[in-house]
PDB file with SEQRES, HELIX, SHEET and CRYST1 records, atoms N, CA, C and O in Angstrom:
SEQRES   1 A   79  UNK UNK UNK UNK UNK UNK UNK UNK UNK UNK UNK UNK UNK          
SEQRES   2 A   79  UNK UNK UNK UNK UNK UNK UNK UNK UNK UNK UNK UNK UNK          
SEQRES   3 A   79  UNK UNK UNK UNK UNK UNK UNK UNK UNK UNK UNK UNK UNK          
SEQRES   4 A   79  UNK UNK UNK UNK UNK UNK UNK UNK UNK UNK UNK UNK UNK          
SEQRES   5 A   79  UNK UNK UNK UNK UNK UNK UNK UNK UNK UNK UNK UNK UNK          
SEQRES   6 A   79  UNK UNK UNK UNK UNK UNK UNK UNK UNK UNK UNK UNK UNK          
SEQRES   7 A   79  UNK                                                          
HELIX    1 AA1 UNK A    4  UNK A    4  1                                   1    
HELIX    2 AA2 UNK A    5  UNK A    9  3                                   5    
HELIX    3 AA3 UNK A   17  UNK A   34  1                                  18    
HELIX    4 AA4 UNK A   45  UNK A   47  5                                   3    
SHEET    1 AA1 2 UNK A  61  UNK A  66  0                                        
SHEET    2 AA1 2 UNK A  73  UNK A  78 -1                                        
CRYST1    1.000    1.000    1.000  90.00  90.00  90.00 P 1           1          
ATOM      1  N   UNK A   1       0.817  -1.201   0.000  1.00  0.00           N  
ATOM      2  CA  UNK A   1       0.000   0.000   0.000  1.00  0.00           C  
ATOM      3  C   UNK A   1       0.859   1.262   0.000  1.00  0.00           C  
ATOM      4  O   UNK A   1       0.418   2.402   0.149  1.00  0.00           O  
ATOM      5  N   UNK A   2       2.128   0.928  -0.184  1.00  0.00           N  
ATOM      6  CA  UNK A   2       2.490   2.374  -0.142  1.00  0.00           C  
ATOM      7  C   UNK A   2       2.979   3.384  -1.354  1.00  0.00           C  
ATOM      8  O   UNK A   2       3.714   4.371  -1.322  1.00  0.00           O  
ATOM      9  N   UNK A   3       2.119   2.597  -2.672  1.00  0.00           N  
ATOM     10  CA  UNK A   3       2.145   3.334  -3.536  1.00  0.00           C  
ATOM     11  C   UNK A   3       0.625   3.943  -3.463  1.00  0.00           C  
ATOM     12  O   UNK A   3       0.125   4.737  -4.260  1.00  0.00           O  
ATOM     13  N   UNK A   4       0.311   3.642  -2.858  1.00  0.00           N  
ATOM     14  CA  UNK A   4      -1.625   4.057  -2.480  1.00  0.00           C  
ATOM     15  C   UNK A   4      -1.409   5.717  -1.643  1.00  0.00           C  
ATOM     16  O   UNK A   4      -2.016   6.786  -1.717  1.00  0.00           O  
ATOM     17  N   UNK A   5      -0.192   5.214  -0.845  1.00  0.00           N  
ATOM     18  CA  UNK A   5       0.048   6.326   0.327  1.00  0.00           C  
ATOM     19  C   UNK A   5       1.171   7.583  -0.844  1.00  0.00           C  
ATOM     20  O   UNK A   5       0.984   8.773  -1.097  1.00  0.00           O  
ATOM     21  N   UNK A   6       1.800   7.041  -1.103  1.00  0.00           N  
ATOM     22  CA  UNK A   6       2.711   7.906  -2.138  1.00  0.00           C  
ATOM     23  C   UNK A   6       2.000   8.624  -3.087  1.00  0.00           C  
ATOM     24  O   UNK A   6       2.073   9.850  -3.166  1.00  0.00           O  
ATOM     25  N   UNK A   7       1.080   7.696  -4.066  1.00  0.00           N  
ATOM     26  CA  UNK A   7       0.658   8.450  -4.880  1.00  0.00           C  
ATOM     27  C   UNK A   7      -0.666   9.147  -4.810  1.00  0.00           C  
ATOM     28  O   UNK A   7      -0.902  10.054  -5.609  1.00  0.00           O  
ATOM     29  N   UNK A   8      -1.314   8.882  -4.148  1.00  0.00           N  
ATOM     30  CA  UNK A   8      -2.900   9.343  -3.700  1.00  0.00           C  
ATOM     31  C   UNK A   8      -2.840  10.144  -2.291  1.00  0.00           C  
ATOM     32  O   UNK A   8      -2.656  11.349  -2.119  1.00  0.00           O  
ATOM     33  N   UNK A   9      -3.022   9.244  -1.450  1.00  0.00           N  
ATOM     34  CA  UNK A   9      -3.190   9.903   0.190  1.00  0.00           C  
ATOM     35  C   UNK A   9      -2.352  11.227   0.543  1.00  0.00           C  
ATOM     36  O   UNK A   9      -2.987  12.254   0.781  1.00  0.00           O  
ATOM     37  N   UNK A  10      -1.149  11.238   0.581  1.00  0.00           N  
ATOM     38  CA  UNK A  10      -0.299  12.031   0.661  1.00  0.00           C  
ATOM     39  C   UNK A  10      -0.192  13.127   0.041  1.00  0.00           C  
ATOM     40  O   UNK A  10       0.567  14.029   0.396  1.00  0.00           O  
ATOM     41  N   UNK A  11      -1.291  13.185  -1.417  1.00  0.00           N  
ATOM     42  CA  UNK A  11      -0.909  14.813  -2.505  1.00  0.00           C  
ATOM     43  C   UNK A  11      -2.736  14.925  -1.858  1.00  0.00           C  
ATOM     44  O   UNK A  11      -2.881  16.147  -1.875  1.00  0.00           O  
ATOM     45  N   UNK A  12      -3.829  14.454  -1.441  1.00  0.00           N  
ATOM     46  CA  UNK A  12      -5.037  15.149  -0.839  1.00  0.00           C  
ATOM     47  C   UNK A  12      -4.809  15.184   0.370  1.00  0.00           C  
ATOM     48  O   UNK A  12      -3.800  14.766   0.938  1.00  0.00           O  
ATOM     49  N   UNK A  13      -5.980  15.817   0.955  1.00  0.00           N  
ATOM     50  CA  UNK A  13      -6.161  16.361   2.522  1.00  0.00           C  
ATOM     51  C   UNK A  13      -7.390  15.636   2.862  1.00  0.00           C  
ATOM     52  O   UNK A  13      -8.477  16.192   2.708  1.00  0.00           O  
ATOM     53  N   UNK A  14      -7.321  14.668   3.227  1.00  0.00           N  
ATOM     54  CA  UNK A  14      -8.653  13.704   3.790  1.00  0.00           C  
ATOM     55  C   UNK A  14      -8.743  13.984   5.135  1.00  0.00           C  
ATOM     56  O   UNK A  14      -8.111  13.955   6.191  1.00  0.00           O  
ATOM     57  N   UNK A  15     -10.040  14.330   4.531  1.00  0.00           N  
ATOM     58  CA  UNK A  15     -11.215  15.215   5.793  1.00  0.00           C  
ATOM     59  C   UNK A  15     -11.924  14.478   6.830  1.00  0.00           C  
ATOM     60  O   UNK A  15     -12.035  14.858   7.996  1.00  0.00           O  
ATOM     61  N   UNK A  16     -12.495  13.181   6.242  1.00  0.00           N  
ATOM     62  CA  UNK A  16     -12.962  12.163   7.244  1.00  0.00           C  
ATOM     63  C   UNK A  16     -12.997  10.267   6.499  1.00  0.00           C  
ATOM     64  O   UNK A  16     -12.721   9.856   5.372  1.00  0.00           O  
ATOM     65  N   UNK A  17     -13.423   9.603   7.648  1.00  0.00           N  
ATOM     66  CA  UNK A  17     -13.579   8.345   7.157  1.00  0.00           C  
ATOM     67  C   UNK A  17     -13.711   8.006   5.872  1.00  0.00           C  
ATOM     68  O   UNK A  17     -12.939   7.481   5.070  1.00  0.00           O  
ATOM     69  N   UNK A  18     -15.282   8.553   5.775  1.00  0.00           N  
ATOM     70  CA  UNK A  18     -15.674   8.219   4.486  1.00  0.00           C  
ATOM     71  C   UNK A  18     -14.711   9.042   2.934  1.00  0.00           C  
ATOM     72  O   UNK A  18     -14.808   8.670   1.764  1.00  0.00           O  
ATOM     73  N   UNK A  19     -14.013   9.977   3.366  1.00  0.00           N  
ATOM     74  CA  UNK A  19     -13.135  10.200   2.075  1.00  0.00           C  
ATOM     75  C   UNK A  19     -12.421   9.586   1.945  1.00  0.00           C  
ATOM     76  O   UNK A  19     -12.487   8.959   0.888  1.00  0.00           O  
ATOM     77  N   UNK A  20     -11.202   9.279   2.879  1.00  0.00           N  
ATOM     78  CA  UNK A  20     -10.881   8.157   2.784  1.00  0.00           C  
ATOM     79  C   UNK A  20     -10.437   7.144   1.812  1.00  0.00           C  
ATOM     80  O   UNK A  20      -9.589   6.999   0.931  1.00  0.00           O  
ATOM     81  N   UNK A  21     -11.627   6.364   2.514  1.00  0.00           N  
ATOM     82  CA  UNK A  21     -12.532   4.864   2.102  1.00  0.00           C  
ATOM     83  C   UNK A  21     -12.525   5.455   0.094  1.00  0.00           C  
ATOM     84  O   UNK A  21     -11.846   5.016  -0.835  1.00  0.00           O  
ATOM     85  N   UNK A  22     -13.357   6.326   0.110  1.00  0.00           N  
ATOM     86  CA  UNK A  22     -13.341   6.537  -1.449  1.00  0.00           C  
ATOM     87  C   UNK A  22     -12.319   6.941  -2.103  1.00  0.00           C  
ATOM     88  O   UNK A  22     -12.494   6.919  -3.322  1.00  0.00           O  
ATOM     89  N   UNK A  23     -11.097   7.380  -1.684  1.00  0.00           N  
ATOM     90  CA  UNK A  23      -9.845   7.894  -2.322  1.00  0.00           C  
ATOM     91  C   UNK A  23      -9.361   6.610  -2.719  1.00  0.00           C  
ATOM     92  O   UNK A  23      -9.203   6.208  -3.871  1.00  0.00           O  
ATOM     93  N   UNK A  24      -9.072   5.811  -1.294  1.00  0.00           N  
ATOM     94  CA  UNK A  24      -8.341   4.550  -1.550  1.00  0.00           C  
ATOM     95  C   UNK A  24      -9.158   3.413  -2.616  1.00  0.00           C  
ATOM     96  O   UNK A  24      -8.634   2.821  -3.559  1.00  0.00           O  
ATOM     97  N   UNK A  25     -10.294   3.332  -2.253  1.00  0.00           N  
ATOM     98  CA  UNK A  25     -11.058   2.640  -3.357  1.00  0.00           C  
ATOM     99  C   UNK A  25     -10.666   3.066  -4.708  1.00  0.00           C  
ATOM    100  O   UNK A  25     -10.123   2.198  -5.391  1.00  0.00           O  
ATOM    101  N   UNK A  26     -10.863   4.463  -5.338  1.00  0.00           N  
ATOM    102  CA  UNK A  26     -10.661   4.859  -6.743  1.00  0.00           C  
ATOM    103  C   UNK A  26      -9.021   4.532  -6.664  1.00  0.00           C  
ATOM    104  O   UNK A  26      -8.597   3.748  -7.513  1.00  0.00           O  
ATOM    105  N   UNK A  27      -8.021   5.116  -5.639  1.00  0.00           N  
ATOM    106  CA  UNK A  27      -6.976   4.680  -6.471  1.00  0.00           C  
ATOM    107  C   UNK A  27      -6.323   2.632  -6.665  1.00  0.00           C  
ATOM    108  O   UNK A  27      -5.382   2.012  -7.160  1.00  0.00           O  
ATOM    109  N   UNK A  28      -7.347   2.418  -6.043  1.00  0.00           N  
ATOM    110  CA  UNK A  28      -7.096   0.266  -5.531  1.00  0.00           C  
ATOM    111  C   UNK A  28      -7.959  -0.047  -7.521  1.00  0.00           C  
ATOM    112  O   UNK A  28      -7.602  -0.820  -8.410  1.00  0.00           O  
ATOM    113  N   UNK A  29      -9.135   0.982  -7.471  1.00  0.00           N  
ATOM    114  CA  UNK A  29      -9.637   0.741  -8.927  1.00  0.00           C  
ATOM    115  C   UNK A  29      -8.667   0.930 -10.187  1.00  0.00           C  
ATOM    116  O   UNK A  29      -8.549   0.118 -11.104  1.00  0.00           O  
ATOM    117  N   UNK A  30      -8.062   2.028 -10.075  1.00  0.00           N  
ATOM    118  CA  UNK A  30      -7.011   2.244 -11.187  1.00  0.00           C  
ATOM    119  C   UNK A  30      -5.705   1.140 -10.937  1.00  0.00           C  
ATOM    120  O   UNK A  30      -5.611   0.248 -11.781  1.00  0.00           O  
ATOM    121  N   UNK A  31      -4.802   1.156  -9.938  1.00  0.00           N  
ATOM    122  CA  UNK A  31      -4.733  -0.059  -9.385  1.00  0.00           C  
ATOM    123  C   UNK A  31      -4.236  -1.143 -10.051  1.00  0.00           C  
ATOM    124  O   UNK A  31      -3.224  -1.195 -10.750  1.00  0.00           O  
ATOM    125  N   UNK A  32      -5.037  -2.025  -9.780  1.00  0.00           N  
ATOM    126  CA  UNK A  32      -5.340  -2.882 -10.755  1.00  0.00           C  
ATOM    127  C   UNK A  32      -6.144  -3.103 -11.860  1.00  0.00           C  
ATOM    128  O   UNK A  32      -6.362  -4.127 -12.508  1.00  0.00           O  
ATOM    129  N   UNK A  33      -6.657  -1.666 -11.991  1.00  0.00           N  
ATOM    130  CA  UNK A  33      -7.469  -2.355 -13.299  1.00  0.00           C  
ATOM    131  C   UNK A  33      -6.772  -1.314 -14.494  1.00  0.00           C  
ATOM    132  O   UNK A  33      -7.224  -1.673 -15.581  1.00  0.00           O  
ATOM    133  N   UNK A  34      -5.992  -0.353 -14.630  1.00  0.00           N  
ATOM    134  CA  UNK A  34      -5.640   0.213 -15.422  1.00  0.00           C  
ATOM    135  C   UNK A  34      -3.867   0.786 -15.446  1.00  0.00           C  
ATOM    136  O   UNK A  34      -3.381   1.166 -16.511  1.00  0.00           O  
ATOM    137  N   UNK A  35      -2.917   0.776 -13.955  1.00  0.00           N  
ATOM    138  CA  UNK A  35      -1.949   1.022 -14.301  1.00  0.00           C  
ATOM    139  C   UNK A  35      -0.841   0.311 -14.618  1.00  0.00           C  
ATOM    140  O   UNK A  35      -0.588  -0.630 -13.866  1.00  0.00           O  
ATOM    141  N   UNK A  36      -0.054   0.525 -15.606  1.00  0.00           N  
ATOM    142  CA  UNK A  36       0.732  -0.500 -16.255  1.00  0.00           C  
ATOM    143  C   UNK A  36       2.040  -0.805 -14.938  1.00  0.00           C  
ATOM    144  O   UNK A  36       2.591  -0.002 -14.185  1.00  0.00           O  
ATOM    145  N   UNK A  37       2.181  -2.090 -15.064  1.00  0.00           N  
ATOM    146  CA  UNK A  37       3.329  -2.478 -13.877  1.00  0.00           C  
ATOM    147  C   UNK A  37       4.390  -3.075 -14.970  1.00  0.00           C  
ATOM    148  O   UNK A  37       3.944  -3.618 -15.981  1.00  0.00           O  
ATOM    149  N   UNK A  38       5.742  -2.974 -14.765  1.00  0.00           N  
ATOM    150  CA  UNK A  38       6.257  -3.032 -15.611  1.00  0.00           C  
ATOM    151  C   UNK A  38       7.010  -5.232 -15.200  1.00  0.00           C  
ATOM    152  O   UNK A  38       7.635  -5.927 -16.000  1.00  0.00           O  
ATOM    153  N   UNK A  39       6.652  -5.553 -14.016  1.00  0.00           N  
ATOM    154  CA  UNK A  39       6.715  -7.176 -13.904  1.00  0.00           C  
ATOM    155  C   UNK A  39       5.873  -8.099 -14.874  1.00  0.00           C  
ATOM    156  O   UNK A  39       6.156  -9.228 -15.272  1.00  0.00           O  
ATOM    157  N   UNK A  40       4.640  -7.235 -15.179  1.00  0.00           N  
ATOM    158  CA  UNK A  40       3.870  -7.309 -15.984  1.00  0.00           C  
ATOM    159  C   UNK A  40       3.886  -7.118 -17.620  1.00  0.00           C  
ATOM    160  O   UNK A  40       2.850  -6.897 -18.248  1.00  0.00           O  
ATOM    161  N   UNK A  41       5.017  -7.214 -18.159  1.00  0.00           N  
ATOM    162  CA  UNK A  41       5.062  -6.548 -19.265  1.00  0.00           C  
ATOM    163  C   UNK A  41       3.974  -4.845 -19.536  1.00  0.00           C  
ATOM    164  O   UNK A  41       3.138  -4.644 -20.418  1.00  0.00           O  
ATOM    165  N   UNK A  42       4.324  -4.110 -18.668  1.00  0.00           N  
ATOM    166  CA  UNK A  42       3.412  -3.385 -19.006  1.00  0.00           C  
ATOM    167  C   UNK A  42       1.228  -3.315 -19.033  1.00  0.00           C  
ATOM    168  O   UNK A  42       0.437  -2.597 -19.646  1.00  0.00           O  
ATOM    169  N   UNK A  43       1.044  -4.509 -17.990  1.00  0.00           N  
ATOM    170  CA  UNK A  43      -0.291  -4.839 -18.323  1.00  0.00           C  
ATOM    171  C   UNK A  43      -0.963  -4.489 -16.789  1.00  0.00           C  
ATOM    172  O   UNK A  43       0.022  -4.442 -16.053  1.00  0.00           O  
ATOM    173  N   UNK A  44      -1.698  -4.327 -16.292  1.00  0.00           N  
ATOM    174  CA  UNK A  44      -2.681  -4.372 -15.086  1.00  0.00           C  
ATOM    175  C   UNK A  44      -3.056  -5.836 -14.499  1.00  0.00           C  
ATOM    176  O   UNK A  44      -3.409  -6.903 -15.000  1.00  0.00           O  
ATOM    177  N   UNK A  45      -2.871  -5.484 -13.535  1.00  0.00           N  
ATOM    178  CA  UNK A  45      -3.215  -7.115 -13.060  1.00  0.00           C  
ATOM    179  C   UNK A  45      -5.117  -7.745 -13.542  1.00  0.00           C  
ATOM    180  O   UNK A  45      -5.060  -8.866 -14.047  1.00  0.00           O  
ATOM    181  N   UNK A  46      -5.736  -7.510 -13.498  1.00  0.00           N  
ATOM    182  CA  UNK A  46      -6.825  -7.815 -13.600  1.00  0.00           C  
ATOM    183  C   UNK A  46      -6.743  -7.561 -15.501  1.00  0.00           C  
ATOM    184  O   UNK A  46      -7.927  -7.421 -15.809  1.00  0.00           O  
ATOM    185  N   UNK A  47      -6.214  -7.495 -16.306  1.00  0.00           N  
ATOM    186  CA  UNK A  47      -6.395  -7.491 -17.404  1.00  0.00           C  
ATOM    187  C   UNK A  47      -4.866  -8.284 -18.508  1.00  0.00           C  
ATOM    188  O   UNK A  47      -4.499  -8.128 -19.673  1.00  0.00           O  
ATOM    189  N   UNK A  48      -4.324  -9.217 -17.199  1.00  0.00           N  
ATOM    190  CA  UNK A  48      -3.705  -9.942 -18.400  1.00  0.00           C  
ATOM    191  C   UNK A  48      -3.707 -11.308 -18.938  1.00  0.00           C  
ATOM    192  O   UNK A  48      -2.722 -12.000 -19.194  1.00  0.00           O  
ATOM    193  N   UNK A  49      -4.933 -11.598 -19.074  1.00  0.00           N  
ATOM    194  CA  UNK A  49      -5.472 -12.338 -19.790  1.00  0.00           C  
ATOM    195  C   UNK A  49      -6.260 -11.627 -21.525  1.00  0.00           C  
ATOM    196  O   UNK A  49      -6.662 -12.288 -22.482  1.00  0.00           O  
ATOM    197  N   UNK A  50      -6.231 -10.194 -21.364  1.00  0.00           N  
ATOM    198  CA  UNK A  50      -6.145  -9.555 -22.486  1.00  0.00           C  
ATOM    199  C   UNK A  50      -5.155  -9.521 -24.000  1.00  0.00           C  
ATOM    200  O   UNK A  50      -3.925  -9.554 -23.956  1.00  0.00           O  
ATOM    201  N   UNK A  51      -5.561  -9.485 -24.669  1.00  0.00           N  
ATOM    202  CA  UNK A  51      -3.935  -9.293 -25.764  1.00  0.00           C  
ATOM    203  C   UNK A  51      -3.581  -7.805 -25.824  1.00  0.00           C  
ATOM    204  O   UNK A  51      -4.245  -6.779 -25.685  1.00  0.00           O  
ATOM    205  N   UNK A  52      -2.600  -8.000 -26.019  1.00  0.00           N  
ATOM    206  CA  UNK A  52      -1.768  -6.366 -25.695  1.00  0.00           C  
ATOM    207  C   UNK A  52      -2.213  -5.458 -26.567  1.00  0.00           C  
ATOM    208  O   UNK A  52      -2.607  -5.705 -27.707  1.00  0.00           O  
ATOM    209  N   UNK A  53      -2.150  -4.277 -25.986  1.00  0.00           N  
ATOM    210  CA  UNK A  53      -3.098  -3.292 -26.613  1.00  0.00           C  
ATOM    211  C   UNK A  53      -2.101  -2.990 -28.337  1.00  0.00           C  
ATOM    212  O   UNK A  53      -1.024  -3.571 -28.472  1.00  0.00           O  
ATOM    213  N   UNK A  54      -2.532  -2.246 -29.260  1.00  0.00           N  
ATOM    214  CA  UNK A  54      -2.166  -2.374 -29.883  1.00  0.00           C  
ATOM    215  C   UNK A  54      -1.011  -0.770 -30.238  1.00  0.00           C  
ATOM    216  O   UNK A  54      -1.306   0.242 -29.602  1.00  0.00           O  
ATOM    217  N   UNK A  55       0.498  -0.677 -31.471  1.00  0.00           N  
ATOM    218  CA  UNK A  55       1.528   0.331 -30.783  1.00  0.00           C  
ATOM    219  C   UNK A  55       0.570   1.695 -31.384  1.00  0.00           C  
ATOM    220  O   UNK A  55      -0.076   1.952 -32.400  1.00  0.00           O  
ATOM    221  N   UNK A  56       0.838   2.209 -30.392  1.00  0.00           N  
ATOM    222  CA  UNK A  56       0.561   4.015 -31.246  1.00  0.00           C  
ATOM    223  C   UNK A  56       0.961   4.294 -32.459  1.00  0.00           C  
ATOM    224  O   UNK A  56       2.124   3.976 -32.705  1.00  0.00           O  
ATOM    225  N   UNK A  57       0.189   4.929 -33.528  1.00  0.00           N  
ATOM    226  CA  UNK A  57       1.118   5.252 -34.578  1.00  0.00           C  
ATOM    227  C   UNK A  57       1.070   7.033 -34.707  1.00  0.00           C  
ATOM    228  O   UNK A  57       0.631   7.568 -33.689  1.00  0.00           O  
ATOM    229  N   UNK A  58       1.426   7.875 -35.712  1.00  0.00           N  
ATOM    230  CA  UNK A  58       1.097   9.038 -35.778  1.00  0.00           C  
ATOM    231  C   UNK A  58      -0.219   9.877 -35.047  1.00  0.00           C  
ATOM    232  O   UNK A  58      -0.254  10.722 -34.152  1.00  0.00           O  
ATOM    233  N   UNK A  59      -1.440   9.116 -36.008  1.00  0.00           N  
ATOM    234  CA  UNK A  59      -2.224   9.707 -36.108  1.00  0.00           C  
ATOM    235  C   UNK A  59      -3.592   8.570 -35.343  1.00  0.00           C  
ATOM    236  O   UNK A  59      -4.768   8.307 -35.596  1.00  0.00           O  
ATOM    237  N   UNK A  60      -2.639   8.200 -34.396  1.00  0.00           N  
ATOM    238  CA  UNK A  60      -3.967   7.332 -33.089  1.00  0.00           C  
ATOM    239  C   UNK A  60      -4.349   8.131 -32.158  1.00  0.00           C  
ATOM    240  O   UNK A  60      -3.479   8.736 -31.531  1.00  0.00           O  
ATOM    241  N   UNK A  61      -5.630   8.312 -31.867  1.00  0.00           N  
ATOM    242  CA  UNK A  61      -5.972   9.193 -30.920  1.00  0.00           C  
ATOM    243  C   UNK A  61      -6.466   8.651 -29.380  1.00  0.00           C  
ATOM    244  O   UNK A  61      -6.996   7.558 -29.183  1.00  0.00           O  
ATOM    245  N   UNK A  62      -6.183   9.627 -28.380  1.00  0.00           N  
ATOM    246  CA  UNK A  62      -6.102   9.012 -27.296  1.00  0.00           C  
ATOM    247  C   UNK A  62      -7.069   9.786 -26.288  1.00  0.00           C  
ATOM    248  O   UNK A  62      -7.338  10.981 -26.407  1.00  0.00           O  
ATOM    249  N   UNK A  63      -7.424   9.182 -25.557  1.00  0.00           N  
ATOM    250  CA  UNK A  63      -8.554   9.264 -24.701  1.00  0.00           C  
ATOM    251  C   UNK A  63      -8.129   9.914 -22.969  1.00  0.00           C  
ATOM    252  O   UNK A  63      -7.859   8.913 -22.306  1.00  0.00           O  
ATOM    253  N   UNK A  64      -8.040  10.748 -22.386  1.00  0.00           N  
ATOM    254  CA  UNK A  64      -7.764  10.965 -21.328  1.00  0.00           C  
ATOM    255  C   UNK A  64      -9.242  10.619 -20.573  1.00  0.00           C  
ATOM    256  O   UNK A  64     -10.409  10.739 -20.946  1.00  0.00           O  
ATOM    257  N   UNK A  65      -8.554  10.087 -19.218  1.00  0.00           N  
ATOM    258  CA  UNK A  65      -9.520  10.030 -17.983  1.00  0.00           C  
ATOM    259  C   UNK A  65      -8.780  10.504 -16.915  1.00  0.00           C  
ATOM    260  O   UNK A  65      -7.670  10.030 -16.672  1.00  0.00           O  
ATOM    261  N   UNK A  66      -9.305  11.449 -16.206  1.00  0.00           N  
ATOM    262  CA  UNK A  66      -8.701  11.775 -14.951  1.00  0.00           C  
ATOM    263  C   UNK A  66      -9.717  10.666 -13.947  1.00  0.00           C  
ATOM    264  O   UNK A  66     -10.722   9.981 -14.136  1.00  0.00           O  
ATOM    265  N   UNK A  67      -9.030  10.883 -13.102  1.00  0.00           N  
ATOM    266  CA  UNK A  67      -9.044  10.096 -11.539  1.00  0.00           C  
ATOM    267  C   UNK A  67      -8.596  10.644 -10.669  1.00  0.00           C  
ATOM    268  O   UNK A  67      -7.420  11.004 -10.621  1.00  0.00           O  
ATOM    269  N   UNK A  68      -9.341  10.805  -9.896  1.00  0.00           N  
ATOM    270  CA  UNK A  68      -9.569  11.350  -8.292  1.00  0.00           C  
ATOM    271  C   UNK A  68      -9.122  13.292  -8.111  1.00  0.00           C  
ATOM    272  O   UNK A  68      -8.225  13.919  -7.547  1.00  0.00           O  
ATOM    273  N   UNK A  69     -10.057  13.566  -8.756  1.00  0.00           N  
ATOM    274  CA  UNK A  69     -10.221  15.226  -9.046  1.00  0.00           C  
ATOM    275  C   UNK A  69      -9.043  15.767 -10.403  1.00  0.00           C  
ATOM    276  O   UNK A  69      -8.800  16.940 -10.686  1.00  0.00           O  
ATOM    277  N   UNK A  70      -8.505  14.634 -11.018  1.00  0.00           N  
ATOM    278  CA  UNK A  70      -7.378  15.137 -11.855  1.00  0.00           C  
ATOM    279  C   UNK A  70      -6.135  14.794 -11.357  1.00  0.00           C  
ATOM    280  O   UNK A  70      -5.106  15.171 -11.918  1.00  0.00           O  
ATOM    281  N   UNK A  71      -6.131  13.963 -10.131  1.00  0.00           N  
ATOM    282  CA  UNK A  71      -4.399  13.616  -9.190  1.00  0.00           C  
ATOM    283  C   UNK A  71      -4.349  12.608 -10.710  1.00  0.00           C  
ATOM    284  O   UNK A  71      -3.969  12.935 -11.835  1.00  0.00           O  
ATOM    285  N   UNK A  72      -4.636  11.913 -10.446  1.00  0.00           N  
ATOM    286  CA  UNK A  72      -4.651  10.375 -11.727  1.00  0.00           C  
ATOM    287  C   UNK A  72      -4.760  10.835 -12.771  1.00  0.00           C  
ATOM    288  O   UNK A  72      -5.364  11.907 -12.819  1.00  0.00           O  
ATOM    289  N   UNK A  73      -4.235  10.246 -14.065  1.00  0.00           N  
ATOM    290  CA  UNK A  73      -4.618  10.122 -15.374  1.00  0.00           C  
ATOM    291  C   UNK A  73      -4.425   8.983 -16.226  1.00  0.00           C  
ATOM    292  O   UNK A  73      -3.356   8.406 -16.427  1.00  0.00           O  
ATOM    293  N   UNK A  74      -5.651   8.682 -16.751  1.00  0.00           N  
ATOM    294  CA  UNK A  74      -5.318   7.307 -17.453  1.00  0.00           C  
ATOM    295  C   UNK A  74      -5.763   7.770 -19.110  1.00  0.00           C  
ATOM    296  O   UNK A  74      -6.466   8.703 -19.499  1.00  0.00           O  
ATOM    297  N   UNK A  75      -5.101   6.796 -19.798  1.00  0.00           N  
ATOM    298  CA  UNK A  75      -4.819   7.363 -21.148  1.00  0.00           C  
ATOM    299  C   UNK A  75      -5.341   5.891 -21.809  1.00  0.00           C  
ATOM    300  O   UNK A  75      -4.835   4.868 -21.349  1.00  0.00           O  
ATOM    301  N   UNK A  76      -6.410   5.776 -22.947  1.00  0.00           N  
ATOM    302  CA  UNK A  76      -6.459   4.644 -23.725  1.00  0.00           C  
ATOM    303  C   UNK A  76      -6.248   5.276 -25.093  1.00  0.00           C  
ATOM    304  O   UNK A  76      -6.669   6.407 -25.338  1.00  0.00           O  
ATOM    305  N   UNK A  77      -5.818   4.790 -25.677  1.00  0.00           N  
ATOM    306  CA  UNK A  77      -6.325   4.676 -27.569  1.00  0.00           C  
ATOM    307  C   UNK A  77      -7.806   4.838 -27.733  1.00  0.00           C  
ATOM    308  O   UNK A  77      -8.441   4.546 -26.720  1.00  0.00           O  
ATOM    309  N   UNK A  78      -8.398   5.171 -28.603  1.00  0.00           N  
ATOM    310  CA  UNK A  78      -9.826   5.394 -29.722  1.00  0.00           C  
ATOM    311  C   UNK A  78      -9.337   5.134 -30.490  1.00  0.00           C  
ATOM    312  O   UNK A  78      -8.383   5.631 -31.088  1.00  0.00           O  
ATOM    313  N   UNK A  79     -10.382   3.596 -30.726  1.00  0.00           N  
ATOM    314  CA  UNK A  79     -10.394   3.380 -32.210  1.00  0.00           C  
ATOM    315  C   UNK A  79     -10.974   4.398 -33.266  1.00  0.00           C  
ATOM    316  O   UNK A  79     -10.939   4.129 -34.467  1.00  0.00           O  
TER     317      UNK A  79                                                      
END                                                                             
């Protein structure tokens, strides 16, 4: 957990329990379900049973999602 504490907890100011509970949840969601670990070839734990995404070229366009007010950002391809 102490990339939970490094990268999340530590850059907000949690006010009570329940923020918390929801900080750590959204960043446990990105987590494993979207940031690349590199033991992993680059894949998320809960998604490598997937085939690897496919390489960027010039003109691939990409999708931003922020997470947890904008601390996070996750990036996919559009097809």
């Amino acid at each position: 957990m102490g990339s939970c504490r490094r990268e999340a907890t530590d850059r907000i100011l949690i006010t009570e329990e329940r923020h918390l509970r929801l900080v750590v949840s959204e960043y446990t969601d990105h987590y494993n379900q979207h940031r690349p670990h590199r033991t992993l070839g680059q894949r998320a734990p809960d998604r490598l049973t997937e085939p690897e995404a496919p390489t960027a070229t010039d003109n691939t366009r990409v999708l931003r999602r922020d997470r947890l007010g904008g601390l996070i950002h996750e990036y996919t391809q559009v097809a």
